[in-house]
ZAMARGU-4260 file (C-alpha; in steps of 0.2 Angstrom, whole numbers, plus 5000, padded with zeros to 4 digits):
<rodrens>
0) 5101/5031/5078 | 5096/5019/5094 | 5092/5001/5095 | 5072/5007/5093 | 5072/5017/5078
5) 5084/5002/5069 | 5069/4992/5075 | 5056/5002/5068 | 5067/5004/5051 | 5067/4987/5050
10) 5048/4983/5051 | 5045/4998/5042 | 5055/4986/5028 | 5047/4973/5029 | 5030/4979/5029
15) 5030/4989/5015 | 5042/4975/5002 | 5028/4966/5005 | 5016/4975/4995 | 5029/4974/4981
20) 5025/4957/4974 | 5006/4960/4972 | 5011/4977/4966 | 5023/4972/4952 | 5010/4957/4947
25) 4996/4969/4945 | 5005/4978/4934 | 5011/4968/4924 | 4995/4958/4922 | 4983/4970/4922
30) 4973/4959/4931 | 4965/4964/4946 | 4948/4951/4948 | 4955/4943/4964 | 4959/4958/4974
35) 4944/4966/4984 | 4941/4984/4981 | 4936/4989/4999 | 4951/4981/5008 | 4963/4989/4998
40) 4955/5009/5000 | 4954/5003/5019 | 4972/5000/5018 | 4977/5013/5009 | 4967/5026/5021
45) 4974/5017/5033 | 4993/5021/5028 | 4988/5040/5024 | 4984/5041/5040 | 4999/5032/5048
50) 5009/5044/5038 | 5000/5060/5047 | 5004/5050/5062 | 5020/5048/5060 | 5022/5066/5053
55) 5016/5075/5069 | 5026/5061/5078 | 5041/5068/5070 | 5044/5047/5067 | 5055/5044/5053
60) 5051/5023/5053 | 5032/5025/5051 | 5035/5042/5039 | 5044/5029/5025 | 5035/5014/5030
65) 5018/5021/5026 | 5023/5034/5014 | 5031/5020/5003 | 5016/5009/5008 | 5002/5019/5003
70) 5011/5022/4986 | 5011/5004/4979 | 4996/5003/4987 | 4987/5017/4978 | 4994/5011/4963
75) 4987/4996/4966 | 4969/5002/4970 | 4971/5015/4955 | 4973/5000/4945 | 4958/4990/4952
80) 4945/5004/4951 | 4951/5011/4934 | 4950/4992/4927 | 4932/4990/4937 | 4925/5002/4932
85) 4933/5010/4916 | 4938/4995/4906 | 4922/4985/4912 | 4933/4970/4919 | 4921/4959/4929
90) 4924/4951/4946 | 4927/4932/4946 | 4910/4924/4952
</rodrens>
């Protein structure tokens, strides 16, 4: 393992703990009024699509990263929509 791939391990990291915090609040909570709907399916197609990247890339860094990332926040989206438009939760004005 090189100086570069320990590099991209790390941001890889970073990056995806920091979608742990929401992630655990939203699920404890239930709550999802202040998160927007849009932004988080443009993220998560966004890591989907990282994660081909990195497949055909054969790059192990943004394979976890994105994977990992596009799993908490999936579960976060999954949330929003099921409480949006399931359980009726209305957005804060």
């Amino acid at each position: 393992m090189d100086h570069i791939e320990i590099l991209g391990l790390a941001a890889a990291f970073f990056t995806t703990v920091a979608n742990v915090p929401q992630a655990i609040k939203v699920i404890r909570t239930r709550s999802t009024k202040s998160l927007s709907a849009p932004t988080y399916a443009m993220l998560f197609t966004g890591l989907l699509m990282w994660t081909v990247y990195g497949i055909i890339r054969e790059d192990l860094p943004v394979i976890l990263g994105n994977v990992i990332g596009a799993a908490l926040c999936g579960i976060i989206l999954g949330i929003k929509l099921w409480y949006k438009y399931v359980a009726g939760e209305k957005d804060e004005a």
